[in-house]
Backbone as XML, in Angstrom:
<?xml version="1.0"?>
<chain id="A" units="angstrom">
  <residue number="1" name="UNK">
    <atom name="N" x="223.713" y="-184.678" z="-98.390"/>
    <atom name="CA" x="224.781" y="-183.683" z="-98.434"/>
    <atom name="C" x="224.651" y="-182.798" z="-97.195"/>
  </residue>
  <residue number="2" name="UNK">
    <atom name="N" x="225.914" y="-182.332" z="-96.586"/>
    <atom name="CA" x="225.389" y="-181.779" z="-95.157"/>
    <atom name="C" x="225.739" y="-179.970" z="-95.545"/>
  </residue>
  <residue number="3" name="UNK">
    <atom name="N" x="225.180" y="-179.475" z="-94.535"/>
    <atom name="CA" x="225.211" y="-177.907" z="-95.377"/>
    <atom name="C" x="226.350" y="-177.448" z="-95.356"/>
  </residue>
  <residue number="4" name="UNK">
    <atom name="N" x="227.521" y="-178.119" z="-95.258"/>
    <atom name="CA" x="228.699" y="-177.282" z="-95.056"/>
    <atom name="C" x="228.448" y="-177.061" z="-96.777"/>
  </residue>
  <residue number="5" name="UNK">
    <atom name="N" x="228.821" y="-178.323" z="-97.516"/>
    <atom name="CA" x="228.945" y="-178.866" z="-98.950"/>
    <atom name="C" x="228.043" y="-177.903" z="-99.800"/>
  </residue>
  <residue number="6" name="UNK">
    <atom name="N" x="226.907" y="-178.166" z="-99.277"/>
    <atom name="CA" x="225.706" y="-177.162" z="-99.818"/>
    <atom name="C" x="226.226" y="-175.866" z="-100.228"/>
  </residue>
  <residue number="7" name="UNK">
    <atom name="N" x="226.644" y="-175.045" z="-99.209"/>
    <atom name="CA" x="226.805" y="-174.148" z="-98.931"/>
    <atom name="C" x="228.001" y="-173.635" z="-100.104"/>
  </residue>
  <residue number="8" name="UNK">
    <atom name="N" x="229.047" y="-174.273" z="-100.092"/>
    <atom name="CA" x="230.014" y="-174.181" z="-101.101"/>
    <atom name="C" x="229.714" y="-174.605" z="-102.919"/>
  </residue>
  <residue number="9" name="UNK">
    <atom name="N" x="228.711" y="-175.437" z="-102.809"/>
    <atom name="CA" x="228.285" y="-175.649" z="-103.915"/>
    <atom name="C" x="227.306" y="-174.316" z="-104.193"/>
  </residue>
  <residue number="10" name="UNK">
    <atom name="N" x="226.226" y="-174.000" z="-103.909"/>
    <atom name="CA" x="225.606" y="-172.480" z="-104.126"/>
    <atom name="C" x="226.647" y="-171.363" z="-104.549"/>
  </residue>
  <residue number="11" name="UNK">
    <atom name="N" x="228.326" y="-171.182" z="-103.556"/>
    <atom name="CA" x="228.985" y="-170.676" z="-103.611"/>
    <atom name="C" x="229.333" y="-170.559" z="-105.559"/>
  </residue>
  <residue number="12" name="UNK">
    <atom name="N" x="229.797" y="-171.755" z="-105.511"/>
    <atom name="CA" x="230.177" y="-172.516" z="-106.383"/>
    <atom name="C" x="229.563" y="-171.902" z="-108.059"/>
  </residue>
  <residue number="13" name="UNK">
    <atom name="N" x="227.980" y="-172.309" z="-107.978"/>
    <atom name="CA" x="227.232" y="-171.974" z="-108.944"/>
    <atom name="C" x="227.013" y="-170.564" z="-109.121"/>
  </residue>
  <residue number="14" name="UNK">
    <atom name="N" x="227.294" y="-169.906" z="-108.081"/>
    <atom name="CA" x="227.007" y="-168.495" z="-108.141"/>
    <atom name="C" x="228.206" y="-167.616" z="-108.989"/>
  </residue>
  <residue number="15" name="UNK">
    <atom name="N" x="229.643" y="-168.030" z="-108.908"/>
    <atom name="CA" x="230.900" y="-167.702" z="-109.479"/>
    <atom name="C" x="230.748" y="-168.102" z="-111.002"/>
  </residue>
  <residue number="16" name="UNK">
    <atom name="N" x="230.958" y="-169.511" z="-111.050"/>
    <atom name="CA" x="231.266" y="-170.373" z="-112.228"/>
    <atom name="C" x="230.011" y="-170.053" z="-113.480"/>
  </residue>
  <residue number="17" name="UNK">
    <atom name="N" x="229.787" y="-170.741" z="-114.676"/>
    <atom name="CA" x="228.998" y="-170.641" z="-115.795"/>
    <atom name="C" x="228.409" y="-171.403" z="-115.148"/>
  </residue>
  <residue number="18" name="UNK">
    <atom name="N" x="226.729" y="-171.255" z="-115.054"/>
    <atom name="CA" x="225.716" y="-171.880" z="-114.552"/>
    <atom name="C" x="225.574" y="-173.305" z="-115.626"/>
  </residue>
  <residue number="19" name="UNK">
    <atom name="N" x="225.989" y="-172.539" z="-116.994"/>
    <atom name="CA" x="225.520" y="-174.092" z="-118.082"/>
    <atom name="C" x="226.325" y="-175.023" z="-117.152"/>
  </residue>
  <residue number="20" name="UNK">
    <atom name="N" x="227.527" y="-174.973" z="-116.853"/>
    <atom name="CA" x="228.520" y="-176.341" z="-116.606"/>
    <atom name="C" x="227.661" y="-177.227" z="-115.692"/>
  </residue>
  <residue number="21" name="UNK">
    <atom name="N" x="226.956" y="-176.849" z="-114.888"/>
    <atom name="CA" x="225.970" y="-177.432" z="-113.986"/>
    <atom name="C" x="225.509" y="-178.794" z="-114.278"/>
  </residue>
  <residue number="22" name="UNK">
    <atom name="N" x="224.645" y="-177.945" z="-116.154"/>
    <atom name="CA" x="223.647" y="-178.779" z="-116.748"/>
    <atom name="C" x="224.590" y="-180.052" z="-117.060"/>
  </residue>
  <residue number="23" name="UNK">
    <atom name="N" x="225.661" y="-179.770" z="-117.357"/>
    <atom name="CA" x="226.795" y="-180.842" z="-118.375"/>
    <atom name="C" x="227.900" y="-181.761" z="-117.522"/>
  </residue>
  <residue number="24" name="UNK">
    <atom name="N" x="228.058" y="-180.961" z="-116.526"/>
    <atom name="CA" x="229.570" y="-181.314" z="-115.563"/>
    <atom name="C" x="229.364" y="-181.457" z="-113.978"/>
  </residue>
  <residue number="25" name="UNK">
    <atom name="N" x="229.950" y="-182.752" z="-113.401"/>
    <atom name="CA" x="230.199" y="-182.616" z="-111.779"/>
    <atom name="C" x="231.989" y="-182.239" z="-111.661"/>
  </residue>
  <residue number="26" name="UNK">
    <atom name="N" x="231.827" y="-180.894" z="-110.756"/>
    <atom name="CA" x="233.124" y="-180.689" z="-110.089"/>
    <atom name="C" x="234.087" y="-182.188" z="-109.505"/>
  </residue>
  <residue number="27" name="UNK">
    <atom name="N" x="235.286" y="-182.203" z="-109.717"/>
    <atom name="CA" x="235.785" y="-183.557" z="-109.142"/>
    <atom name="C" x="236.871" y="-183.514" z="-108.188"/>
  </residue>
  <residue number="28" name="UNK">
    <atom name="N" x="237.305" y="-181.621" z="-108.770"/>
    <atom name="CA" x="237.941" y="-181.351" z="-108.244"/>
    <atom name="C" x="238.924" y="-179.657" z="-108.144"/>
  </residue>
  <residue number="29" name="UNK">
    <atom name="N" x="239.325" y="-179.317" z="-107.401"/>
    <atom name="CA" x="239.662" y="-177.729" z="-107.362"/>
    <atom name="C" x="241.012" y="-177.300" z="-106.855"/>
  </residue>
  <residue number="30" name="UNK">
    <atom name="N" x="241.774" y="-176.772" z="-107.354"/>
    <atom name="CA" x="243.133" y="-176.385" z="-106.879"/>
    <atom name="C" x="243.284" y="-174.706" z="-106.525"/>
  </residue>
  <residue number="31" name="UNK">
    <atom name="N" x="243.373" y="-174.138" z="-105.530"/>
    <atom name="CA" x="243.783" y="-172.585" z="-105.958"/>
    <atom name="C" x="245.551" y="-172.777" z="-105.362"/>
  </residue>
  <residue number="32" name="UNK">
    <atom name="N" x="245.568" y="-171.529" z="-106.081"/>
    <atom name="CA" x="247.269" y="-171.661" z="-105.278"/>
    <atom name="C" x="247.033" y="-170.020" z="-105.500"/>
  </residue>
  <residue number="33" name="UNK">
    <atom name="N" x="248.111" y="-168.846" z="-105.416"/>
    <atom name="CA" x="248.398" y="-167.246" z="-105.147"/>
    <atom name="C" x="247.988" y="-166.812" z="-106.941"/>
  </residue>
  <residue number="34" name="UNK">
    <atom name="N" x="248.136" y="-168.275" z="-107.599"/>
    <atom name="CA" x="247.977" y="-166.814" z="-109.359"/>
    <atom name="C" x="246.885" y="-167.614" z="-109.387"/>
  </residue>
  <residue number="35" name="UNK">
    <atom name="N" x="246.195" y="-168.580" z="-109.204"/>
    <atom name="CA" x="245.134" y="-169.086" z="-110.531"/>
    <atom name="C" x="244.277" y="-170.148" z="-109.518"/>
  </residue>
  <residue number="36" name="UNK">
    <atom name="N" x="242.714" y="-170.634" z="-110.119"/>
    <atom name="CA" x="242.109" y="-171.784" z="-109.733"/>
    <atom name="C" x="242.055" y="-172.364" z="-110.901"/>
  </residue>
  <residue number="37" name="UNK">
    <atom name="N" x="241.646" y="-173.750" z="-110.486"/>
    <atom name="CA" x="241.798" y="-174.644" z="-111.452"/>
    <atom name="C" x="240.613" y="-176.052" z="-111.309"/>
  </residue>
  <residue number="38" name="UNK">
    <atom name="N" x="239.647" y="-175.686" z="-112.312"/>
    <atom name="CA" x="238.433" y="-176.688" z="-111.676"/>
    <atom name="C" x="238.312" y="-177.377" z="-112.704"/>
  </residue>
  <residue number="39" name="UNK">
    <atom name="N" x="237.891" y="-179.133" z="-112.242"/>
    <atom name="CA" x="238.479" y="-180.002" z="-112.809"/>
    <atom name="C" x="236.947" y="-180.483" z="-113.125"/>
  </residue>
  <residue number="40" name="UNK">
    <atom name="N" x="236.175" y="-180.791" z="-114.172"/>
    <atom name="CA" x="234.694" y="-181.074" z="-113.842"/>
    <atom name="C" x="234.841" y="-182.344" z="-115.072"/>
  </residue>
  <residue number="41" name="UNK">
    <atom name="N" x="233.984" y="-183.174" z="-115.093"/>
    <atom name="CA" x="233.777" y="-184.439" z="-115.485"/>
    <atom name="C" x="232.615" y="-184.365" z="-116.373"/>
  </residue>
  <residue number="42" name="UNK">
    <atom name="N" x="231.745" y="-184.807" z="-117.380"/>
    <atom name="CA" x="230.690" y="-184.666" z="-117.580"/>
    <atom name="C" x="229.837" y="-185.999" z="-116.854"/>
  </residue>
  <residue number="43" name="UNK">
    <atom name="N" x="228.474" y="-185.358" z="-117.199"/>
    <atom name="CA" x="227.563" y="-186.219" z="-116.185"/>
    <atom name="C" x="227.647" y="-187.511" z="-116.549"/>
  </residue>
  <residue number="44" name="UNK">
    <atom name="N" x="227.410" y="-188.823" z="-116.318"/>
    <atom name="CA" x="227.216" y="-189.859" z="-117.015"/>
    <atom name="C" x="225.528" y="-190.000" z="-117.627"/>
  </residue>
  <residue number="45" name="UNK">
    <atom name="N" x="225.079" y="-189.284" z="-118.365"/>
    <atom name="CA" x="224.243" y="-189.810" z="-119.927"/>
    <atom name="C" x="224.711" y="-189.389" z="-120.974"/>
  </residue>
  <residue number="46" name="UNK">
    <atom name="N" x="224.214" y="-190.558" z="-121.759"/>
    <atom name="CA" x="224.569" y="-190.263" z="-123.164"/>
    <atom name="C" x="223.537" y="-190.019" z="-123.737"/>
  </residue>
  <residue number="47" name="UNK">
    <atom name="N" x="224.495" y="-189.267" z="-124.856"/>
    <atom name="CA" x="224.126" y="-188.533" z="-126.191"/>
    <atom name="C" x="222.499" y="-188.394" z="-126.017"/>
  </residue>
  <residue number="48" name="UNK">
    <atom name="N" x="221.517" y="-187.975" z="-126.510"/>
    <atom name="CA" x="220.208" y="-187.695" z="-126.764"/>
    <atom name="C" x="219.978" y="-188.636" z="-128.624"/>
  </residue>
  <residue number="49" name="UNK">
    <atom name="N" x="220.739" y="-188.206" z="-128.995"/>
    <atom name="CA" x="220.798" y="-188.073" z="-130.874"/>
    <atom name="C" x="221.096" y="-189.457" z="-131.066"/>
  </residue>
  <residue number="50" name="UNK">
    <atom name="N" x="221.761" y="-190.617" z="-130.281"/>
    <atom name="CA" x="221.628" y="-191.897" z="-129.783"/>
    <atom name="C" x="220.769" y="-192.444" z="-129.042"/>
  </residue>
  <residue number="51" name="UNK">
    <atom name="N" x="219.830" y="-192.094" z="-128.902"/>
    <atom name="CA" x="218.825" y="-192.411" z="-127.549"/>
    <atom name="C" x="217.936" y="-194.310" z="-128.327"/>
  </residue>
  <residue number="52" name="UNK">
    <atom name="N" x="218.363" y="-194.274" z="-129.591"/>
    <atom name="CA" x="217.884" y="-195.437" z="-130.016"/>
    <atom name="C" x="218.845" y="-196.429" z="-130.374"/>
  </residue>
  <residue number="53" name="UNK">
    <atom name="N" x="220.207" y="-196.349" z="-129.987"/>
    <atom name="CA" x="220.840" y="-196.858" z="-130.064"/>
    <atom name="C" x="221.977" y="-197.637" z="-128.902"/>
  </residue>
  <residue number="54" name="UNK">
    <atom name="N" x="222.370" y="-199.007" z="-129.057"/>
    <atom name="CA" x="223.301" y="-199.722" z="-127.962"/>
    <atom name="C" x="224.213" y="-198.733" z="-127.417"/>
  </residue>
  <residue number="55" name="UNK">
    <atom name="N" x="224.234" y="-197.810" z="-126.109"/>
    <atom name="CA" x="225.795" y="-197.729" z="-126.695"/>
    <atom name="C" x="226.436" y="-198.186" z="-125.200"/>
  </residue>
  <residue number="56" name="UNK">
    <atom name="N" x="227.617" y="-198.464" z="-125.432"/>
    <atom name="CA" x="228.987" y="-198.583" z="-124.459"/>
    <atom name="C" x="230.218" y="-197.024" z="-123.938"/>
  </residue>
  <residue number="57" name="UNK">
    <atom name="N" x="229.893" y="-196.831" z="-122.540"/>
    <atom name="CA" x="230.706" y="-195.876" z="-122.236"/>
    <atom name="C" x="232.373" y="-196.597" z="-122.313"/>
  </residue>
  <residue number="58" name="UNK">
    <atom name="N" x="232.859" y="-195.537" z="-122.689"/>
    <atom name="CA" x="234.931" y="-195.822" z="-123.349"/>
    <atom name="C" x="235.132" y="-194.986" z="-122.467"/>
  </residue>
  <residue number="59" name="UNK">
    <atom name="N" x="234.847" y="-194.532" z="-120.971"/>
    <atom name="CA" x="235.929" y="-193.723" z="-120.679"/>
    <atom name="C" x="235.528" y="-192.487" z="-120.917"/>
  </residue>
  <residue number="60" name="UNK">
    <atom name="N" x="237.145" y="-191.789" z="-120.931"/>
    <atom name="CA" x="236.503" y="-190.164" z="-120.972"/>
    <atom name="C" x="237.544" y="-189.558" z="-121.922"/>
  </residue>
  <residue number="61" name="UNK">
    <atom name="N" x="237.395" y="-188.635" z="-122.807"/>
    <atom name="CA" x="238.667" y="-188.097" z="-123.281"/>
    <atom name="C" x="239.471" y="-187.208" z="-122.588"/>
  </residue>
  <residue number="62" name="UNK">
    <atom name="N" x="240.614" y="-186.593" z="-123.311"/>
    <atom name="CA" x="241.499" y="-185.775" z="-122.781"/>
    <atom name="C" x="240.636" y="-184.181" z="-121.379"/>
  </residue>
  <residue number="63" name="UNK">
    <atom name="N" x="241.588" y="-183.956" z="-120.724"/>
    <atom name="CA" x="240.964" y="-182.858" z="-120.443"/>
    <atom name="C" x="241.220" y="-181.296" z="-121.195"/>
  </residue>
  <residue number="64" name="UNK">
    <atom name="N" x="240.334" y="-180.582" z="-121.461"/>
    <atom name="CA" x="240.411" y="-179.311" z="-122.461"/>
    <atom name="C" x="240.186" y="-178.483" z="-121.003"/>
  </residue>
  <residue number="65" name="UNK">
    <atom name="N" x="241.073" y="-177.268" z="-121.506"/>
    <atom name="CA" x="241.539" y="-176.466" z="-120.513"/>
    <atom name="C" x="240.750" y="-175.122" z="-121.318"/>
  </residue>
  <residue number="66" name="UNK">
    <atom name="N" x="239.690" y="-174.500" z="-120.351"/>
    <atom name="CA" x="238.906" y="-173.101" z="-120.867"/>
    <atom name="C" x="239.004" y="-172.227" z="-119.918"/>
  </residue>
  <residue number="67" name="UNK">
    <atom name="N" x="239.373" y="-171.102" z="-120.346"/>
    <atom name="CA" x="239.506" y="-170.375" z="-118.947"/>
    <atom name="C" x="238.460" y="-169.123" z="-119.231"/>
  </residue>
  <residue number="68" name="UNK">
    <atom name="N" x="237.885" y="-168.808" z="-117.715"/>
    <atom name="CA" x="236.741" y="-167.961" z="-117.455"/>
    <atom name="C" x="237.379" y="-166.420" z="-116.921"/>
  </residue>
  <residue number="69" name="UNK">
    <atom name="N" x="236.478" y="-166.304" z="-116.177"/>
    <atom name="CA" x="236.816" y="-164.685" z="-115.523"/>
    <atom name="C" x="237.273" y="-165.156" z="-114.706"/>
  </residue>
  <residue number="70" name="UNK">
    <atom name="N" x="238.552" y="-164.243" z="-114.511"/>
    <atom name="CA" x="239.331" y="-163.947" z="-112.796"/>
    <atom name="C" x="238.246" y="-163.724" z="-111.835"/>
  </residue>
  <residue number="71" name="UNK">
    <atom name="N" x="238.763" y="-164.635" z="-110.987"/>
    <atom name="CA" x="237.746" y="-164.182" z="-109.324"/>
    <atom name="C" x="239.111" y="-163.723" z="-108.362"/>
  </residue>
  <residue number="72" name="UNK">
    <atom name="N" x="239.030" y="-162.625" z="-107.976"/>
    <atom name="CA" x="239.945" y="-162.154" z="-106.773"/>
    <atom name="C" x="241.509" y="-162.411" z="-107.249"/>
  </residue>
  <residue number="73" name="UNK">
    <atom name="N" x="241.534" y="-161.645" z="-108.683"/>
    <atom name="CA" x="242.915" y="-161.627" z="-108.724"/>
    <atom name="C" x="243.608" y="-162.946" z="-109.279"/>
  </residue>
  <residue number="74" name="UNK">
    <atom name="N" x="242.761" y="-164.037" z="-109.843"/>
    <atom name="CA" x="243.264" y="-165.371" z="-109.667"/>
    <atom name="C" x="242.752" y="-165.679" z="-111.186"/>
  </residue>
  <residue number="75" name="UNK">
    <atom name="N" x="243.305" y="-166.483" z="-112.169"/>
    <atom name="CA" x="243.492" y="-166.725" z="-113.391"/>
    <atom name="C" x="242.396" y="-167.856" z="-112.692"/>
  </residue>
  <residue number="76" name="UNK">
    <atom name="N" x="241.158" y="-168.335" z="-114.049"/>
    <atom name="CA" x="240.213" y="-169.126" z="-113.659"/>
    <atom name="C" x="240.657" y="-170.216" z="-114.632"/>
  </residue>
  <residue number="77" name="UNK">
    <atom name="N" x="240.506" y="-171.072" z="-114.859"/>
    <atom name="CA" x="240.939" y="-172.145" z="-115.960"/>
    <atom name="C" x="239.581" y="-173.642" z="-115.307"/>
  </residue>
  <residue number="78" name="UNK">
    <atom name="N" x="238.921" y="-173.933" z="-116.637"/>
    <atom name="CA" x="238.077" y="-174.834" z="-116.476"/>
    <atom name="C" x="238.594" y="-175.857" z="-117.303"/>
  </residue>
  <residue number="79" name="UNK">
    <atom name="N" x="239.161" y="-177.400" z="-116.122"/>
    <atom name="CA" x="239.533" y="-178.105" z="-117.154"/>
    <atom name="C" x="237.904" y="-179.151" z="-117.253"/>
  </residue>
  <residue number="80" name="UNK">
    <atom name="N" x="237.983" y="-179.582" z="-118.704"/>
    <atom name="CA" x="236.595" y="-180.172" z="-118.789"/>
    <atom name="C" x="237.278" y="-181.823" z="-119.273"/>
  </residue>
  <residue number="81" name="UNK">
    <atom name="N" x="236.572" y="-182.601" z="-118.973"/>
    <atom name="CA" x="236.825" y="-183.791" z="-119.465"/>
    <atom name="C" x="235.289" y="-184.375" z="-120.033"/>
  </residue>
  <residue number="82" name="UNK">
    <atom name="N" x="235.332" y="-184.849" z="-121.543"/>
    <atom name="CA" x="234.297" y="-185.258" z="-121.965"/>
    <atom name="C" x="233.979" y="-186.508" z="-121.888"/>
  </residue>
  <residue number="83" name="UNK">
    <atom name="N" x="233.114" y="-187.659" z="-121.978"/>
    <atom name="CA" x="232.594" y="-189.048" z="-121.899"/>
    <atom name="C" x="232.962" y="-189.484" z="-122.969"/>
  </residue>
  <residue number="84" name="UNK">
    <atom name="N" x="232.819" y="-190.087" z="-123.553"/>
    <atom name="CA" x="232.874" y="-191.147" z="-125.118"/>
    <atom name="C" x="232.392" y="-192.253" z="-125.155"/>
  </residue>
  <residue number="85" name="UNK">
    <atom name="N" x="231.582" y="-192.748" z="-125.992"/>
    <atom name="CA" x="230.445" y="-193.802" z="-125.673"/>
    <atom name="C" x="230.593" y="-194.494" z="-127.356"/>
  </residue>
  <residue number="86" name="UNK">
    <atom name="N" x="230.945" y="-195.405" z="-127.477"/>
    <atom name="CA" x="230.863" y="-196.567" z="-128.272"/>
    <atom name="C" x="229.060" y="-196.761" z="-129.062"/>
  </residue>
  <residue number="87" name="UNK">
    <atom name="N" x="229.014" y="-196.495" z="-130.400"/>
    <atom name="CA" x="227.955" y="-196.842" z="-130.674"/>
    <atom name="C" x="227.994" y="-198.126" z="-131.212"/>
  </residue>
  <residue number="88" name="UNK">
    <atom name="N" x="227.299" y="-199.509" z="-130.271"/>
    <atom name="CA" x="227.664" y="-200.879" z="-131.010"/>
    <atom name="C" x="227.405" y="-201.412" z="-132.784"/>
  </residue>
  <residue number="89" name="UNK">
    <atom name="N" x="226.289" y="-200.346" z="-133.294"/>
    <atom name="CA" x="225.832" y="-201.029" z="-134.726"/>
    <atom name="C" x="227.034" y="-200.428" z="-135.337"/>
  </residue>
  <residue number="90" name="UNK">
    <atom name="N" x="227.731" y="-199.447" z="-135.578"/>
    <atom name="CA" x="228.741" y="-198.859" z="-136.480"/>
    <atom name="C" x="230.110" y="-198.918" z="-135.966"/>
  </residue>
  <residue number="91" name="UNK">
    <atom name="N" x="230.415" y="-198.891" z="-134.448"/>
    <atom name="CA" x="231.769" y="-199.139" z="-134.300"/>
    <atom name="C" x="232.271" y="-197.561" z="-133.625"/>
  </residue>
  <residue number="92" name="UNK">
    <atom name="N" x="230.766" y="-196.698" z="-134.563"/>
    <atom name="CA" x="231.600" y="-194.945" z="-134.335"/>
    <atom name="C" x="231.744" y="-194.777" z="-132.322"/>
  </residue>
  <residue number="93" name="UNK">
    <atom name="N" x="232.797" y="-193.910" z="-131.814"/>
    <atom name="CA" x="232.717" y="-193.153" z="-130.540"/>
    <atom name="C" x="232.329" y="-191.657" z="-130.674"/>
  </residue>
  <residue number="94" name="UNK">
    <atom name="N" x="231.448" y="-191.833" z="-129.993"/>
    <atom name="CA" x="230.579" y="-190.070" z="-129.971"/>
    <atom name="C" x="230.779" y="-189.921" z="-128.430"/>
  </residue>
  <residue number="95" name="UNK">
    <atom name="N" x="230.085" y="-188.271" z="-128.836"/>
    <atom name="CA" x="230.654" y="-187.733" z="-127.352"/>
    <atom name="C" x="229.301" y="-186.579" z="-127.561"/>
  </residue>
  <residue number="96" name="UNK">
    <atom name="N" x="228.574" y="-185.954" z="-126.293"/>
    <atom name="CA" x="227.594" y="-185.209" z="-126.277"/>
    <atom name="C" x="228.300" y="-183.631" z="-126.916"/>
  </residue>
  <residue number="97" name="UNK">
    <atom name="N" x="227.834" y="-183.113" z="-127.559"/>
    <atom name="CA" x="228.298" y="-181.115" z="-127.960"/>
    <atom name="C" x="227.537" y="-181.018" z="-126.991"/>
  </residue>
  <residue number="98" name="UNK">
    <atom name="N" x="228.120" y="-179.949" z="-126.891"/>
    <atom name="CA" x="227.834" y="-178.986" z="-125.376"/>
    <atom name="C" x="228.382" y="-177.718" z="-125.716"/>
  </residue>
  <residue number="99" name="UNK">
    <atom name="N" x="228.205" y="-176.355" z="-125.326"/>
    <atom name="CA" x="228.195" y="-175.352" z="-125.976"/>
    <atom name="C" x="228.503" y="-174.205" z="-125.103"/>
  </residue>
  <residue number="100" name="UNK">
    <atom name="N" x="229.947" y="-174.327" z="-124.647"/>
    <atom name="CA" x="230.113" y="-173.762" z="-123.703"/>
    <atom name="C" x="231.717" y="-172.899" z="-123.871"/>
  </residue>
  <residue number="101" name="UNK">
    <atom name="N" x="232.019" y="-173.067" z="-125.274"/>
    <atom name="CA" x="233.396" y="-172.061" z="-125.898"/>
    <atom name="C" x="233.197" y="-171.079" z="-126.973"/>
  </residue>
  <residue number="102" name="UNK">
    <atom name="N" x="233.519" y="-170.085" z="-126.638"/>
    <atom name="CA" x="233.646" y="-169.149" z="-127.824"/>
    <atom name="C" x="233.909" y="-169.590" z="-128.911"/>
  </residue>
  <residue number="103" name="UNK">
    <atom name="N" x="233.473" y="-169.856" z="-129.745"/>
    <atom name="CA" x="234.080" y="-170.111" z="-131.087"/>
    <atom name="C" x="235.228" y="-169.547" z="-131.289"/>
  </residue>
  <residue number="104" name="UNK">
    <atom name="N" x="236.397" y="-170.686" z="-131.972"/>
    <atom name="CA" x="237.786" y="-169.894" z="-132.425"/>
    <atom name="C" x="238.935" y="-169.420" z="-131.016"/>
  </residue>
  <residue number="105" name="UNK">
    <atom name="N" x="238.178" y="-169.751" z="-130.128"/>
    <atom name="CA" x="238.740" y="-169.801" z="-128.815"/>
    <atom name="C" x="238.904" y="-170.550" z="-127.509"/>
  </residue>
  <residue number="106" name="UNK">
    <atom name="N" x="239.789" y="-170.078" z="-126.570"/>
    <atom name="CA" x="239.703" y="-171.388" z="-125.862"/>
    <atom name="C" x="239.187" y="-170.826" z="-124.206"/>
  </residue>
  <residue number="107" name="UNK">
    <atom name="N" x="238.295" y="-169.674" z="-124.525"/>
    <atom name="CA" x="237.519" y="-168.782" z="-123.514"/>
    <atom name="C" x="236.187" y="-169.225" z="-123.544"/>
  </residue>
  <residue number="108" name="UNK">
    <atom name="N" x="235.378" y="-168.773" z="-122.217"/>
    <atom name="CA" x="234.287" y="-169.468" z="-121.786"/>
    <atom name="C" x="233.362" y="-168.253" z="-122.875"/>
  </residue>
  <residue number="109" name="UNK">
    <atom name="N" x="231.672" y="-168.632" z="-123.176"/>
    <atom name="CA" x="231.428" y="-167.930" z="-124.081"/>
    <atom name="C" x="231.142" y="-166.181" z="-123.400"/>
  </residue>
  <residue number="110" name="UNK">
    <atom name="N" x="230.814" y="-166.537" z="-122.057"/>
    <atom name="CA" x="230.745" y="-164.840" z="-121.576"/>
    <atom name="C" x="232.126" y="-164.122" z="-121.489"/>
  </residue>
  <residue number="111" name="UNK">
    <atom name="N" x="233.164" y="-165.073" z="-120.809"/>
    <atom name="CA" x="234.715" y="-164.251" z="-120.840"/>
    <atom name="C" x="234.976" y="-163.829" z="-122.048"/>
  </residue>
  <residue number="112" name="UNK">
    <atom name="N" x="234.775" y="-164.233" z="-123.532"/>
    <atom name="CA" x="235.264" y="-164.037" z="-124.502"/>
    <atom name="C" x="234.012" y="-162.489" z="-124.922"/>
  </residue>
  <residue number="113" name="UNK">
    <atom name="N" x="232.928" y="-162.796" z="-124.451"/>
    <atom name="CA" x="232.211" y="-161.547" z="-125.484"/>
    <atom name="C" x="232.662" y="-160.107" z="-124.408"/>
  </residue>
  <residue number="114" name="UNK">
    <atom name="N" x="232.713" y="-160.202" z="-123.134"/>
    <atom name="CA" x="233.438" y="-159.472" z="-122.361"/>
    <atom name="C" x="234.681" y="-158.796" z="-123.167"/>
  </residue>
  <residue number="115" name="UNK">
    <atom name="N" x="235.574" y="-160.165" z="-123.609"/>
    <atom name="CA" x="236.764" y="-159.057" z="-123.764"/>
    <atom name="C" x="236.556" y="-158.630" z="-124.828"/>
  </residue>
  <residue number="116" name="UNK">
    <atom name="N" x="236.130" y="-158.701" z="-125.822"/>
    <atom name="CA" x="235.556" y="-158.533" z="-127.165"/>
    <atom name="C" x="234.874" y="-157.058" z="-127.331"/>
  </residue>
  <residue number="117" name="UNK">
    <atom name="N" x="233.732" y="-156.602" z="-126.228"/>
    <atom name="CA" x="233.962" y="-155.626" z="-125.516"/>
    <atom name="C" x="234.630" y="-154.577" z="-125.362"/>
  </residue>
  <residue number="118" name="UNK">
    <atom name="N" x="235.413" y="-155.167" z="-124.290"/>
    <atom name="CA" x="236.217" y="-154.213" z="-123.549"/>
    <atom name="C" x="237.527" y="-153.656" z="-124.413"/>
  </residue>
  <residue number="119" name="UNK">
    <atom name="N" x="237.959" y="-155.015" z="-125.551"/>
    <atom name="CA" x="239.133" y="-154.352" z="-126.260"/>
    <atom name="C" x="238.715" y="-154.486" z="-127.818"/>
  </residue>
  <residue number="120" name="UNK">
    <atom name="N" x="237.585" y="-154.521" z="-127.811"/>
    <atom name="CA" x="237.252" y="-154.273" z="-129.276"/>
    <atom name="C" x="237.197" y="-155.222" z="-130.663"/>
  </residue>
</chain>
């Protein structure tokens, strides 16, 4: 990686929820004058709670749209796309939990206790 990349990735981790790191590669980023829009993938391993079992990656599901704190005036929105992995003995598709929404919401878990906070 040459340090321009570097450099923007540090950027990167320093703004965003550090968990997404552990779970997600960026794939991709849009800003325009109201909002950014970061598009992250999860990593390719599966599940842990399967670790004794066949499984087959299916792809990825839908992308879920979470939105974080404004940076500079700009609506943050994290779209996430999850993996789905075929377990061969049962037929079931699982997908890793990851723990990165407010419960009952569709805010990141610090944006949400923030506003929770701030408006009570």
């Amino acid at each position: 990686m040459d340090s321009k990349n570097e450099q923007y990735n540090i950027l990167l981790k320093a703004l965003l929820p550090s968990e997404l790191f552990d779970y997600f590669e960026i794939v991709k980023i849009d800003i325009d004058d109201k909002a950014m829009d970061v598009y992250l993938d999860e990593l390719n391993q599966p599940p842990q709670e399967y670790s004794g079992e066949k499984l087959t990656s299916k792809g990825f599901r839908d992308y879920v749209a979470i939105q974080d704190f404004p940076i500079r005036e700009r609506a943050v929105y994290l779209h996430v796309r999850q993996r789905k992995w075929l377990v061969e003995s049962s037929g079931k598709i699982v997908g890793k939990e990851w723990d990165l929404v407010a419960k009952g919401s569709r805010y990141t878990k610090g944006f949400a206790a923030f506003l929770k906070e701030l408006l009570g």
